[in-house]
C-alpha positions in Angstrom: -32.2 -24.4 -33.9 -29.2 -22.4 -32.1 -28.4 -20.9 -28.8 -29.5 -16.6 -29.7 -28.2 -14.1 -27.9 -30.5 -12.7 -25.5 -30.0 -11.4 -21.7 -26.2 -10.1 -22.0 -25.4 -13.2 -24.2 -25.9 -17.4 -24.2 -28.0 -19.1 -21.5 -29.2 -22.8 -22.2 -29.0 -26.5 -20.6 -25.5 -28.1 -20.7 -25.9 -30.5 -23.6 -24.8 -31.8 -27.0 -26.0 -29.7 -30.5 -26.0 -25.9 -31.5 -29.5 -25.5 -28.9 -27.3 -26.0 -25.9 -24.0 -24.5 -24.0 -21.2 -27.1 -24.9 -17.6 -26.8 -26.1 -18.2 -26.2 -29.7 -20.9 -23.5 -29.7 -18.8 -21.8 -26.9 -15.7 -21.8 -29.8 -18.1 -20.3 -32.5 -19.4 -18.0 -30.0 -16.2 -16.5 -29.3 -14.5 -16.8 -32.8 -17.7 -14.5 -33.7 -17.0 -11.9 -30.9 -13.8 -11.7 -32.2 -14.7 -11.1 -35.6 -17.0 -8.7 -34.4 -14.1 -7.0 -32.3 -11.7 -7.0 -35.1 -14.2 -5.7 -37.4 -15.1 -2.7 -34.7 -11.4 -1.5 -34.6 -10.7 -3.5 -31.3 -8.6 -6.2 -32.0 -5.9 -7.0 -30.4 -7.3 -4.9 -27.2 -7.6 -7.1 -24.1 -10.9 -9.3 -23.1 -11.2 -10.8 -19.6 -12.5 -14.1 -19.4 -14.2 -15.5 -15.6 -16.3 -18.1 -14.6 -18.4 -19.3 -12.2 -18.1 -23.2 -10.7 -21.1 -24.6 -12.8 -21.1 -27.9 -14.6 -19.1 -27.3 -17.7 -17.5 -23.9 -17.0 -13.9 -24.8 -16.5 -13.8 -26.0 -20.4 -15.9 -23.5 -21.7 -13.8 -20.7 -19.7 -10.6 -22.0 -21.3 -11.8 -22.5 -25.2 -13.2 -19.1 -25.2 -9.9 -17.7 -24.1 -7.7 -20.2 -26.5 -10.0 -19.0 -29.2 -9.3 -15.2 -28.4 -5.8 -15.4 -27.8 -5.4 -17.6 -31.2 -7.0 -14.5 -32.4 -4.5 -12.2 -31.5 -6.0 -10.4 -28.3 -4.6 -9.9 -24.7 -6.2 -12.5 -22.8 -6.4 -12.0 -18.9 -7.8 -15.2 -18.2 -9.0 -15.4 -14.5 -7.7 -18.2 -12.4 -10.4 -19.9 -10.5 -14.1 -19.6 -10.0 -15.1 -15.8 -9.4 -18.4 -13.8 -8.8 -19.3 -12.4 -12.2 -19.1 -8.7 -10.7 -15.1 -9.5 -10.6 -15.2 -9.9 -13.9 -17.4 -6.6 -14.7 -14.7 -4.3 -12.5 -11.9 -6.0 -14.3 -13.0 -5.1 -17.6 -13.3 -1.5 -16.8 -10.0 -1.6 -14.3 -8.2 -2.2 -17.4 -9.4 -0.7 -20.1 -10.4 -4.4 -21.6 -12.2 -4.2 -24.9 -15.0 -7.2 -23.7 -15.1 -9.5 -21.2 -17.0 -12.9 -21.3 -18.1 -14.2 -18.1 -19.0 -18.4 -18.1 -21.8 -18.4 -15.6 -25.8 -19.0 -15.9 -26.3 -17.1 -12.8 -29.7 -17.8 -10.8 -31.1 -20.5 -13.4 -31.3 -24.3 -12.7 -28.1 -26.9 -12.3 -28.6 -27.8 -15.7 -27.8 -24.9 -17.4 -24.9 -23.0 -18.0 -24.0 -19.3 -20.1 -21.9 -16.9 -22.0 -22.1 -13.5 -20.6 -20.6 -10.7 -22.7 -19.5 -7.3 -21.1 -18.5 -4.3 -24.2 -16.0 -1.8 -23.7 -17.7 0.5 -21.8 -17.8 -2.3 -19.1 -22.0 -2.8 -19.5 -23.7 -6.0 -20.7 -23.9 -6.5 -24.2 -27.0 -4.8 -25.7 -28.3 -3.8 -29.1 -27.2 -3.8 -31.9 -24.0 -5.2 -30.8 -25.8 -8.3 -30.0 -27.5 -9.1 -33.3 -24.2 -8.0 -34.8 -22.7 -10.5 -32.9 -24.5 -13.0 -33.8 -24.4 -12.5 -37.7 -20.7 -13.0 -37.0 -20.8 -16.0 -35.6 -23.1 -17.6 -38.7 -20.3 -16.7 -40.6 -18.0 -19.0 -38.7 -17.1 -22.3 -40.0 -16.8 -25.7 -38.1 -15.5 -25.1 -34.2 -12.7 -27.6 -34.9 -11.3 -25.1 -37.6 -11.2 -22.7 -35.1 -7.5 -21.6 -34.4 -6.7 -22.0 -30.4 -3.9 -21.3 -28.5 -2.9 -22.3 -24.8 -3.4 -19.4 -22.4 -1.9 -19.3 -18.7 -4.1 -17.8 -15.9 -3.8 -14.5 -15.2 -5.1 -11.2 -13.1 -4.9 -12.5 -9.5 -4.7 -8.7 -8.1 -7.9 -8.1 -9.8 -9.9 -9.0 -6.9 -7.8 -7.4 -4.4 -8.3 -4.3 -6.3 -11.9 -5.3 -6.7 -12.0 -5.6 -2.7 -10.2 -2.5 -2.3 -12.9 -0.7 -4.3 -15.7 -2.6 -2.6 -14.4 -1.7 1.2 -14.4 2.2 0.4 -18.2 2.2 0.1 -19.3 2.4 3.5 -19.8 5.8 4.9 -20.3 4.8 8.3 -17.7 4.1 11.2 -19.6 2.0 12.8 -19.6 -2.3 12.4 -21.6 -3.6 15.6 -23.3 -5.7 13.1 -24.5 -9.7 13.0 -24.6 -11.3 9.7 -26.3 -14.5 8.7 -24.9 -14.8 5.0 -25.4 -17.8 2.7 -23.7 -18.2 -1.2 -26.2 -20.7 -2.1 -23.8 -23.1 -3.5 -22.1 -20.3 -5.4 -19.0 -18.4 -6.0 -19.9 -15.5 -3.7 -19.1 -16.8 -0.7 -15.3 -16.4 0.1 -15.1 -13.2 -1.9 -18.3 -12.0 0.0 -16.9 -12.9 3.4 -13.6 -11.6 2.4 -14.9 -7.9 1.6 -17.2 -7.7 4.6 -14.4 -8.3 7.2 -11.8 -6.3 4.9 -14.6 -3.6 5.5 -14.5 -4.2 9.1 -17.7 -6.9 9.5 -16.0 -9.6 11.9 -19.4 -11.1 13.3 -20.3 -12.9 10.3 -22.2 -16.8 10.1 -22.5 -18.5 7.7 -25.0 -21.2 6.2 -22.1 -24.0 6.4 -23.9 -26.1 3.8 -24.3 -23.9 1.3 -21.3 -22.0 1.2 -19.1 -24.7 -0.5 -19.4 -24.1 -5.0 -21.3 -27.2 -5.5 -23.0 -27.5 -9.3 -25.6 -29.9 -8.0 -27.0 -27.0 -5.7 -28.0 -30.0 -3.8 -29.9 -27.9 -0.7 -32.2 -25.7 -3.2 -35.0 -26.8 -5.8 -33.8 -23.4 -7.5 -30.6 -21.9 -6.7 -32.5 -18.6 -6.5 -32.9 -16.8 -3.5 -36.2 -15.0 -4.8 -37.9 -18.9 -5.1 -39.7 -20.2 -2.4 -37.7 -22.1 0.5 -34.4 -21.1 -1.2 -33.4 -18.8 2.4 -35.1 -21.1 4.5 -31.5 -22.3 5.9 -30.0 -18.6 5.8 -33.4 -17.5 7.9 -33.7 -20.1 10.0 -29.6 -19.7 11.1 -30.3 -16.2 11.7 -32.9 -16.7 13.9 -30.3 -19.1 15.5 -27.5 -16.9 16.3 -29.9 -13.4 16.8 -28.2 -11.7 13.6 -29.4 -8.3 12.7 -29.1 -8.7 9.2 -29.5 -11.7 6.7 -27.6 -11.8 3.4 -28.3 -14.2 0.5 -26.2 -14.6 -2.7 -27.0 -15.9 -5.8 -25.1 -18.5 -7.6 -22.5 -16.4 -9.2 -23.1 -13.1 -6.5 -24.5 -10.7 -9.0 -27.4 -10.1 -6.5 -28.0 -10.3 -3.2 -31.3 -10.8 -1.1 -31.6 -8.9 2.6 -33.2 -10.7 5.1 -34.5 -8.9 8.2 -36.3 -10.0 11.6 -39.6 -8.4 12.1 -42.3 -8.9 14.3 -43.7 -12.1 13.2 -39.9 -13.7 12.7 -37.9 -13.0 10.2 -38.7 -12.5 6.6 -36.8 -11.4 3.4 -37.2 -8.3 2.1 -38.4 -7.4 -1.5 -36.2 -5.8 -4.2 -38.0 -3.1 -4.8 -38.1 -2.3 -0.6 -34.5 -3.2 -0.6 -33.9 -0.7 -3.8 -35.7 2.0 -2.0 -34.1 1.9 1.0 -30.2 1.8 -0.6 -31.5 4.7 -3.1 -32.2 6.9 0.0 -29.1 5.9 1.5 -27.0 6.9 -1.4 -28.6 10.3 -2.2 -27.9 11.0 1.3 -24.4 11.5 0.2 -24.7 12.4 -3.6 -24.4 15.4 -5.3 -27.6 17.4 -6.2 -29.3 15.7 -9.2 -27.3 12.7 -9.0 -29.5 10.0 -11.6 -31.1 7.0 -9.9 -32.7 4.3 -12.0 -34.6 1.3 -12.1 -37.0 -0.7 -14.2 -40.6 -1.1 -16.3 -41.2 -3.5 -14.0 -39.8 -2.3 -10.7 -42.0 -0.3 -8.0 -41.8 3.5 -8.7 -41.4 4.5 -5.4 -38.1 5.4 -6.4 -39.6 8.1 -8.7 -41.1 9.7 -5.8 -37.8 9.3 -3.6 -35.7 10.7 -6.5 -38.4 14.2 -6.5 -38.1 14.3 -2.7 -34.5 14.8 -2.9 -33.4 16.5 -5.3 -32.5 14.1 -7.7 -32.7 12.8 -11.4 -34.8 9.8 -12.4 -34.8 7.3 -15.4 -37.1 4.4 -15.4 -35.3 1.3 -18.6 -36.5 -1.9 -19.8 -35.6 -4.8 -17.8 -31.9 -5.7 -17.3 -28.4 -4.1 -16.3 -28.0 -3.2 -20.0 -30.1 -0.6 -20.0 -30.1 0.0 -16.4 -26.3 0.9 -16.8 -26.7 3.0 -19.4 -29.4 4.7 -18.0 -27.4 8.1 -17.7 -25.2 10.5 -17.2 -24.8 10.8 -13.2 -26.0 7.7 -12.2 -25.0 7.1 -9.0 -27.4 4.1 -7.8 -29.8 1.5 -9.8 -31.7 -1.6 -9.0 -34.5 -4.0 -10.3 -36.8 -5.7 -8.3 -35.7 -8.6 -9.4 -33.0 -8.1 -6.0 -30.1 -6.6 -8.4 -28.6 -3.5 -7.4 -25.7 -1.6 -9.0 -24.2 0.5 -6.2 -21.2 1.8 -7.1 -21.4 2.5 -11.1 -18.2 3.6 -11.8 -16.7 0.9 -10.8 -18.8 -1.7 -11.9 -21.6 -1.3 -14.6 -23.8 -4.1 -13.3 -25.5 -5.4 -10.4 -23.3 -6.3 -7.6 -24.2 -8.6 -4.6 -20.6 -8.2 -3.0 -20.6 -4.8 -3.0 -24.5 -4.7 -2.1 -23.9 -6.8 0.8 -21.5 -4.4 2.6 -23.5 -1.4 1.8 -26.4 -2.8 3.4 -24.3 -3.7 6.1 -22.6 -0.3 6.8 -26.4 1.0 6.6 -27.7 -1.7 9.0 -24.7 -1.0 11.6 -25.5 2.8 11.6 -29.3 2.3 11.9 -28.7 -0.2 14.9 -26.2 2.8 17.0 -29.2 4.8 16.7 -31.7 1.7 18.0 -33.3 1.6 14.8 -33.3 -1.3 12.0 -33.7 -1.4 8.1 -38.0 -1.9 8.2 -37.8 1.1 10.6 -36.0 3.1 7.8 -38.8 1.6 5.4 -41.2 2.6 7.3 -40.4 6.4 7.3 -40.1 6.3 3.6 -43.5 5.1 3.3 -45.1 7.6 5.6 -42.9 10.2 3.9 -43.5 8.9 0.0 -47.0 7.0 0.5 -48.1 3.1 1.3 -46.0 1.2 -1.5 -46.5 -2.7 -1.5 -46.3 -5.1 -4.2 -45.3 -9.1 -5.2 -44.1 -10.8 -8.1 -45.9 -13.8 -9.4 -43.8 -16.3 -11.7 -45.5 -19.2 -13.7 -42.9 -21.6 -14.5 -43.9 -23.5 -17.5 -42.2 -26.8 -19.0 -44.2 -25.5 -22.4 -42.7 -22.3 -23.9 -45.8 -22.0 -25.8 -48.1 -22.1 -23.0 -46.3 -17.8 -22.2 -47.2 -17.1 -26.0 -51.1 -18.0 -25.2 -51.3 -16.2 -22.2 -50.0 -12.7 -24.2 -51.9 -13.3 -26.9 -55.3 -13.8 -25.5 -54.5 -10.8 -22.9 -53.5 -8.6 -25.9 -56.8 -10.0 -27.5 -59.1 -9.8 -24.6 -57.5 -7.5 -22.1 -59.5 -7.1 -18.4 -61.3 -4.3 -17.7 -61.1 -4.1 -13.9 -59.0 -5.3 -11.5 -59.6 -6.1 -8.1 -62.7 -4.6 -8.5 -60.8 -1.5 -10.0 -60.7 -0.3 -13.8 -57.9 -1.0 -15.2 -56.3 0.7 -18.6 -54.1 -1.9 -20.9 -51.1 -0.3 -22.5 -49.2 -2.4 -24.6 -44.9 -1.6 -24.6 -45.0 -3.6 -27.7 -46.5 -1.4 -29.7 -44.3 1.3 -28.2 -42.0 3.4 -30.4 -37.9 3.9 -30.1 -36.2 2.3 -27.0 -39.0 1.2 -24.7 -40.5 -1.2 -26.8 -40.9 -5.2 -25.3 -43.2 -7.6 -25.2 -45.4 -6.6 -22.2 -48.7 -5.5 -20.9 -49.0 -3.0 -18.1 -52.8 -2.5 -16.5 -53.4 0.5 -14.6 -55.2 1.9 -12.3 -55.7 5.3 -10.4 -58.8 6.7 -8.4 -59.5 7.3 -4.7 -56.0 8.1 -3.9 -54.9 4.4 -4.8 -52.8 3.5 -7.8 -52.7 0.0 -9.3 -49.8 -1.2 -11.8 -49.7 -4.8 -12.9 -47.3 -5.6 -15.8 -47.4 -9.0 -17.4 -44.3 -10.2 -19.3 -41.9 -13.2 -19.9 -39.0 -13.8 -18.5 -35.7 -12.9 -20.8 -33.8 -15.8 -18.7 -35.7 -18.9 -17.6 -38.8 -20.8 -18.7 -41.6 -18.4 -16.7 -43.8 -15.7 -17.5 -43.4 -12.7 -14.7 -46.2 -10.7 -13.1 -45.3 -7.8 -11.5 -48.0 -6.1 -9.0 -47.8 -2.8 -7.3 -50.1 -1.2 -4.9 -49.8 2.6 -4.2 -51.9 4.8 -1.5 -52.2 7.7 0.9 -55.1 5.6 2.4 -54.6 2.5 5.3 -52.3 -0.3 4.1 -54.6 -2.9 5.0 -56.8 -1.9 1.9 -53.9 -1.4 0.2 -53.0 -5.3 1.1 -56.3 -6.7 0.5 -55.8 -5.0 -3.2 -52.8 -6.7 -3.6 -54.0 -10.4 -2.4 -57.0 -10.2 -5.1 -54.4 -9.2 -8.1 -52.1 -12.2 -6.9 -55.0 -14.4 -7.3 -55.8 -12.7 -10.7 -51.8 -13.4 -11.6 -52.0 -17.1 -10.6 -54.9 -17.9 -12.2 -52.8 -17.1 -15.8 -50.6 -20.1 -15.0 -54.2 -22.1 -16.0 -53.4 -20.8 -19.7 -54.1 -24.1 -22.1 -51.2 -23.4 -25.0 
């Protein structure tokens, strides 16, 4: 068995043997992207290559850019450990044909990837994948593949990337406090660096995370959605009274808002997160400007996008569909706390840039003696009561996420939390919408329930994704919402 292409590229454990991320299947990899380039009229064009700081990416960073520049392209090979939004400006900054960033993102220190961004500076997506990947069958032994020695290169790309990043705030005002942690990552000195360049000088940081470490020693999951993974970030905010909280994943591609609130603070969702930067970027937009988000995402949104005037698209999970979601687009997120800010620029979630918008909106909010949940709140008593969680069943089992579909494609529920519930199933949908997932509806008395079921494209789990809508009281809407949680966890007791 081999690595497949599947979110954007390769993900796997750092190992030995076509099934994980080593030296040779990175060669083969890249000799087939090549190929595939050549083949497509683009050889010869230039192909960025980053990293992050993970176990194994300073060698697989520099065979896949020997391999490419034995191949005959123009190899801007980036000098040190960078968030992987560097890498998706750079490749539209200069016209690059691909870009390849070495990073596994959000997924556990054993892991590592090959992340592949196309020409039009999006994540690699059908059929280019599959195409990609019948080109690199066709490659031989990885010690026949031709490399040459490449020098680093493209150190203004992240002061360009910076200069772009600090000309998003539409606010004058910075009397902002920010508790920001990189969890381990690569975010953290670029992060830091864009929010003072944007005029953010109170910033603290969570000193014993901020360090690239590939252990992630401080975190079970270097993920800032998992349980206990912003406990430092949280608990320093509380320490120094910030008004904002800001947590980066591993290779700053998202970023997690944490907010105080009247039990202490807490961490915002995605999806109330997504909401709140959607409003705050039609606010400035042209008229029917296109917002997006996902399947699984809340659809609030949707509702936003009608309010003002603007166009909406709802995608498949992921930034490669997200980013292609439209002409217009001017904001899209996923719940899954990725959100693209500033597409022209960069076609792909951002946590840098994220981080300083949600500061410049945080700073204006708090001239005005108003927060972030007070902004929330308005939109819900403008757009309706919109709560939801997400439920993840890790499994050590793959097989254990294959029982679960198929007895809940075989036997379906009827009801709900006491409501009935309709099953649609998106794998039996036709053209581009079509996944393997289950989506459960339900809609009477002025409350609408959505629960999709599906597994995860990057890491061992199988995702539930609940939503509560309603014109009634939120606490109904919240004891709704605890029963379908404990209908979610109770699929983890799947036998495979």
């Amino acid at each position: 068995m081999t690595l497949r292409f599947g979110t954007a590229g390769l993900r796997g454990p750092v190992g030995d043997g076509p099934d994980c991320m080593n030296v040779p299947v990175v060669v083969r990899t890249t000799a087939g992207l090549a190929a595939w380039l050549e083949a497509n009229g683009q050889g010869g064009g230039t192909v960025v290559i980053g990293r992050d700081a993970r176990t194994g990416s300073a060698e697989f960073h520099t065979a896949a850019a020997e391999v490419l520049a034995a191949a005959g392209f123009d190899v801007v090979a980036l000098g040190k450990p960078l968030p992987t939004p560097v890498t998706a400006f750079a490749v539209r900054a200069l016209g690059a044909v691909a870009g390849v960033q070495i990073t596994a993102s959000h997924n556990p220190a054993a892991d590592n990837g090959y992340k592949v961004y196309l020409a039009d500076g999006a994540q690699l997506a059908a059929p280019a994948d599959r195409e990609i990947e019948t080109a690199i069958d066709a490659v031989g032994a990885a010690a026949d593949v031709p490399r040459m020695p490449v020098a680093p290169s493209g150190d203004d790309l992240v002061d360009r990337y910076l200069a772009r990043v600090t000309s998003l705030p539409r606010s004058p005002h910075r009397g902002v406090r920010i508790a920001l942690t990189a969890l381990h990552g690569v975010g953290g000195e670029t992060a830091v660096a864009a929010l003072r360049a944007a005029g953010f000088d109170d910033i603290h940081i969570v000193a014993s995370q901020f360090a690239p470490d590939p252990a992630f020693p401080t975190v079970a999951f270097p993920n800032p959605e998992e349980p206990g993974a912003t406990d430092a970030l949280l608990a320093l905010a509380a320490e120094v009274d910030a008004d904002i909280a800001l947590a980066l994943d591993p290779d700053a591609d998202r970023c997690a808002v944490g907010v105080p609130g009247p039990q202490g603070w807490t961490m915002l969702r995605g999806d109330e997160t997504g909401v709140l930067l959607g409003d705050r970027i039609l606010a400035s937009s042209p008229p029917g400007s296109l917002v997006a988000t996902t399947i699984v995402s809340s659809t609030m949104l949707g509702r936003l996008a009608a309010a003002r005037g603007a166009r909406y698209a709802q995608t498949l999970t992921g930034f490669k569909w997200l980013a292609r979601a439209g002409d217009g687009l001017v904001y899209a997120y996923e719940e899954a706390i990725g959100h693209c800010v500033d597409p022209d620029a960069v076609r792909d979630k951002d946590g840098i840039a994220t981080a300083v918008v949600v500061a410049d909106y945080a700073a204006d909010l708090k001239q005005s003696g108003r927060t972030l949940l007070d902004a929330l709140d308005d939109l819900h008593r403008e757009l309706g009561v919109h709560i939801g969680d997400q439920v993840s069943i890790r499994v050590d089992d793959l097989q254990r996420i294959g029982a679960v579909m198929t007895r809940l494609r075989a036997e379906p529920p009827t009801t709900l939390a006491g409501l009935a519930v309709t099953a649609t199933d998106l794998a039996g949908s036709p053209g581009p919408m079509s996944t393997d997932a289950l989506v459960f509806e339900s809609r009477a008395d002025g409350t609408t329930v959505r629960v999709v079921v599906r597994p995860s494209g990057t890491e061992p789990k199988l995702k539930v994704y609940l939503e509560v809508v309603t014109e009634r009281d939120r606490p109904t809407a919240e004891a709704t919402l605890d029963a379908l949680r404990g209908w979610a966890a109770s699929l983890g007791d799947e036998s495979p």
